[in-house]
Steps between C-alpha positions, in 0.01 A plus 500: 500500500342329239461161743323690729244636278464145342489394922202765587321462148467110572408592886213710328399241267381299835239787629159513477367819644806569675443147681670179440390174376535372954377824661167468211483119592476636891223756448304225288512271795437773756152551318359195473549440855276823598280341223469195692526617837188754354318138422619353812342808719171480295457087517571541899223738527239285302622188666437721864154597421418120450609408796332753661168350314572143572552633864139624507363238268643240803374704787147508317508123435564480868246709592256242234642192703396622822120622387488103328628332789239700701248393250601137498483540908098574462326165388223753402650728295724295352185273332385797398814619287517154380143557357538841371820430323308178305219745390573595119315834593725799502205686665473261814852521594510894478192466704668242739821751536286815502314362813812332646682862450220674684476243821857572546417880497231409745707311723755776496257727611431302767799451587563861555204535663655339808352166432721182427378220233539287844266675695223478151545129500430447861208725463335334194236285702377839657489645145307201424253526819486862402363394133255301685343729697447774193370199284246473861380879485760626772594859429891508544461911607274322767768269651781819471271668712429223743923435523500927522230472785681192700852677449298800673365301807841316535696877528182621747590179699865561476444879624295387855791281598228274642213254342159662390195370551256382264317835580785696434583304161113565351541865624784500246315336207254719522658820519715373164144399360372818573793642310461273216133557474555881442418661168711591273554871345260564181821447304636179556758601765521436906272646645651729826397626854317779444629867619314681768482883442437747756436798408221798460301289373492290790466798713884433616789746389790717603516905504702633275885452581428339794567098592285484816215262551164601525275375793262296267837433297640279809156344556488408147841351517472280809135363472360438103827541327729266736164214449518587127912405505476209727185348253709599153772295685278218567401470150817587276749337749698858482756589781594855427320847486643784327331841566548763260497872607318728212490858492344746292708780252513765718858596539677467847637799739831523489659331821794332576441139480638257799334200349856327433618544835151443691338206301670270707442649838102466382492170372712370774219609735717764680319790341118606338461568148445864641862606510597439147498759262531508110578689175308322290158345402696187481592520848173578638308249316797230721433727840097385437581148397723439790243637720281243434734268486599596898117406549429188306827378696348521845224268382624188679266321228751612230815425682586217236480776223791640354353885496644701250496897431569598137391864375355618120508854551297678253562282200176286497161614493178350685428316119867288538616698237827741498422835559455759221599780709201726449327471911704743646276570763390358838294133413463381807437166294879461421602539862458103563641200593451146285596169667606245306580104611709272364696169554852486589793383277 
């Protein structure tokens, strides 16, 4: 007994925290090897990032190569590096870089534009001419105008299919001098047909809730009003005429409208404005339009119009202004028609 206490005292001598000397020796090495694989870990991350850099710093030094090589490539632009890098002037080559910097913004502009760098090379001797002519007094709105005005002859020649004469070719110029010789509005802007009203005033007007023509109302239509169109075409070079149907506030019997099924019947020419019927002032003021409409189209004069019927109802007054809802009653005033021209997209 007494050797084996003497055997497990000596056994105890060799612990250190219930470890011995080998398994402490293990543990040591165990931890430095985290340590350095902790080191390891940290130095592969660092030594990433700068290749990363190095990657961009080389793709940027290639981008550099190609912008000198393109430099070198232009005689004219290299000289003038060559000059602005011997200046001792900080000042001149920011200035040389700021303007360089903002051609290239210009070109890109260009360039988006539609317009290649090509195409502005081969065109610099017309630039050039261009210069000349300003420097001479020319007015460059004047030659847009004259390339507007041939470009307008050409498409008039195209349209006839055949070769106009020289009669046929001054007709033209002066019908778009005409135009060009018109006034402008008091405030700057174009200056449009002007819009024929018909109405009491002129002695020409519907009854109340009804769409049919007068007598004097046809007579009107056919003789000065078709010569007023066919003279505001003449003049403003205008191919389509829109007549409004007005009405006044007085509110509409109740009827069962057929203007959905029967506006086609009528416009086809199968049918007279007489058999529609409406709800609305809406639809009335398009029953009087179209009547007119019907009228102006027999004209063979107008033939090449596009005749259009469009209806305001109640909702502008004889002044062009919206309504303020306070004429209730019967003006025959209201109870017109306004033609308007215009030019076709």
């Amino acid at each position: 007994m007494d050797l084996i206490r003497r055997q497990t005292s000596s056994y105890r001598q060799g612990l250190v925290l219930g470890l011995t000397m080998a398994e402490i020796m293990l543990l040591l090495v165990f931890c430095m090897l985290i340590a350095v694989a902790v080191v390891l870990t940290s130095q592969r991350a660092k030594l990433d990032d700068t290749l990363k850099r190095m990657k961009r710093l080389e793709t940027a030094a290639a981008a550099d190569r190609a912008v000198l090589d393109t430099l070198r490539r232009n005689a004219t632009l290299a000289e003038a590096i060559d000059r602005t890098r011997a200046s001792a002037s900080p000042r001149e080559i920011d200035e040389f870089w700021r303007k360089l910097v903002e051609s290239n913004n210009v070109v890109t502009k260009i360039e988006h534009e539609g317009i290649s760098l090509q195409a502005l090379a081969q065109n610099t001797d017309s630039a050039e001419r261009l210069r000349a002519l300003m420097r001479n007094g020319i007015d460059p709105d004047r030659l847009v105008r004259g390339a507007a005005l041939a470009s307008q002859i050409d498409a008039a020649v195209a349209a006839h299919n055949t070769k106009l004469s020289a009669d046929q070719i001054v007709a033209l110029l002066d019908k778009s001098l005409t135009a060009a010789k018109a006034p402008v509005s008091g405030d700057g802007g174009h200056h449009w047909p002007p819009i024929i009203n018909l109405s009491e005033a002129d002695g020409y007007f519907f009854d109340t809730g009804s769409a049919v023509l007068t007598p004097n109302f046809v007579a009107e239509l056919r003789g000065a009003v078709a010569d007023r169109l066919l003279k505001i075409a003449a003049s403003f070079d205008v191919d389509v005429i829109e007549v409004i149907g007005h009405t006044d506030e007085q509110p509409v019997n109740n009827q069962a409208s057929n203007l959905d099924r029967g506006l086609a019947a009528v416009t086809l020419g199968g049918s007279g404005v007489d058999t529609l019927h409406w709800s609305d002032n809406a639809g009335l003021g398009l029953a009087r339009a179209l009547a007119v409409v019907k009228l102006l189209s027999f004209d063979p004069r107008l033939r090449s119009f596009r005749i259009l019927p469009l209806s305001a109802a109640q909702l502008i007054g004889i002044d062009g202004r919206l309504t303020h809802w306070d004429g209730h009653g019967d003006v025959r005033e209201r109870r017109r028609i306004e033609i308007r021209m215009r030019k076709s997209v």
